[in-house]
C-alpha positions, -999 to +999 in steps of 0.1 A: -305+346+092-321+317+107-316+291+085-280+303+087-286+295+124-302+264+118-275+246+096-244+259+115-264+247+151-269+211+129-234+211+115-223+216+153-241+184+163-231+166+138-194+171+140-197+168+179-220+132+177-188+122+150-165+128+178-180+114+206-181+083+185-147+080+173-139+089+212-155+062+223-134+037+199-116+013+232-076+022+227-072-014+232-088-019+199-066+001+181-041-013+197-055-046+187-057-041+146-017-029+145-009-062+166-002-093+135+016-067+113+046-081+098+077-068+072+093-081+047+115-071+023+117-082-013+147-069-038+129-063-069+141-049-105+125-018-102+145+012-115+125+044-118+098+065-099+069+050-123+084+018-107+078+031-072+043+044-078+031+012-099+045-011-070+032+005-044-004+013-056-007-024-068+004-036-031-018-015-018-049-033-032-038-070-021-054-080+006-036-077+044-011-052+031-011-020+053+018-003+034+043-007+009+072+016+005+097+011-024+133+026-020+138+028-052+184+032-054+187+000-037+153-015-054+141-028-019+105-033-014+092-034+021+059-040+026+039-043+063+014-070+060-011-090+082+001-127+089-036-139+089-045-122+057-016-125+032+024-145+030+056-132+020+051-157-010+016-142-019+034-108-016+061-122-043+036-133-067+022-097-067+054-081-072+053-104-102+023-098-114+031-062-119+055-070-142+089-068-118+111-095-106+106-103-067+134-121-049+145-152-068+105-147-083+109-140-122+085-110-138+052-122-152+061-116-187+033-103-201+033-079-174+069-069-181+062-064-214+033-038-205+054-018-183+070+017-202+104+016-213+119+036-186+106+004-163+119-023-182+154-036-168+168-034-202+167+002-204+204+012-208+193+044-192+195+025-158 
């Protein structure tokens, strides 16, 4: 029964050091690391909802994107990006990395040709 004691009186200051510190975060900071967030919105040839999850998990690793949200019956991408880590060109070249076309930006073809069938423009299914 006491070490019962012990552990739940060390998980208690634990989880009460953890949030005194994230209390103490200044709101102005916070405030701070949302300000520079931009939008943009790229038309891309995406058709499917393997389409949505491959575009937005590989947005989601290039640097100074915060979010990427496909909607995939119009095939708008919007991603929310930092202007001081990343461009709306950058962000076009990623798109087209992954194997979709971005804008005006053709689809790396290699990449294209990697992507499942139900993925590819061409499928007659779309």
């Amino acid at each position: 029964m006491n070490l019962f004691r012990s552990l739940l009186l060390g998980l208690s200051l634990f989880f009460t050091a953890a949030a005194a510190q994230a209390q103490t975060t200044p709101p102005a900071a916070k405030a701070k690391a949302k300000s520079g967030a931009e939008q943009v919105q790229i038309k891309t040839s995406a058709v499917c909802d393997m389409c949505k999850a491959r575009l937005e998990k590989s947005l989601a690793y290039e640097k100074g994107v915060q979010s990427a949200l496909l909607d995939v019956p119009t095939q708008v991408l919007t991603v929310t990006y930092r202007a001081d880590k990343t461009t709306p060109e950058a962000l076009r070249a990623a798109v087209a990395a992954t194997g979709y076309d971005a804008d005006a930006t053709a689809a790396n073809a290699k990449a294209y040709d990697r992507l499942p069938d139900c993925c590819k423009k061409t499928n007659a299914v779309h």
